[in-house]
N, C-alpha and C positions, 0 to 999 in steps of 0.2 A: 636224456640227450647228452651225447659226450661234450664235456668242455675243451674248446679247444687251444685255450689260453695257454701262457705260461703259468707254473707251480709259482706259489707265493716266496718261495727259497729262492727260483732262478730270477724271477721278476725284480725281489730286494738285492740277490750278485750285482746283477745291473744295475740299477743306483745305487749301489756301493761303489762299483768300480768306472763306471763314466758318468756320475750325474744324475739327479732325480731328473730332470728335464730331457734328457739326452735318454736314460734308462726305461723312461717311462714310454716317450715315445718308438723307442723302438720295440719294447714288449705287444704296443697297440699295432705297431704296425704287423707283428707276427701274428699276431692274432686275427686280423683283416684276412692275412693272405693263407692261414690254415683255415679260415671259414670259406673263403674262396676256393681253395684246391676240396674242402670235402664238397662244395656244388659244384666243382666240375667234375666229380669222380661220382656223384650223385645223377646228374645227368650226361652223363657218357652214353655214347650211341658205335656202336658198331658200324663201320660202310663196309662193304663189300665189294671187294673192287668187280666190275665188269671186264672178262679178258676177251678180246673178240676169238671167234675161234679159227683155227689153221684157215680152213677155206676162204674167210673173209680177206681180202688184203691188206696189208701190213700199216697203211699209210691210214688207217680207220683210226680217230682218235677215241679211248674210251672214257667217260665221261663220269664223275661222282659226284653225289646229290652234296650240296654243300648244306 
């Protein structure tokens, strides 16, 4: 499985240059939100939209499965 973390060079940058405290937490927090973005890119779904067609009247709402 890929790591989605920060490399051990960018992670120490950052508590070098704003703080172990301050560098550490925002490394966690990158890393929350790349594990988050690969399950939504992991459970992505295609909709399709519904178009009504010519005949139908215009005032016809079309509707997507949420």
């Amino acid at each position: 499985m890929k790591t989605n973390g920060l490399s051990y060079n960018s992670r120490k940058a950052l508590i070098v240059n704003i703080g172990e405290t301050a560098g550490t937490e925002i490394a966690e927090l990158m890393t929350q939100m790349a594990a988050e973005i690969e399950e939504l890119r992991r459970t992505k779904v295609t909709v399709t939209r519904i178009v009504p067609s010519m005949s139908e009247p215009h005032n016809t709402i079309a509707e997507e499965p949420v």
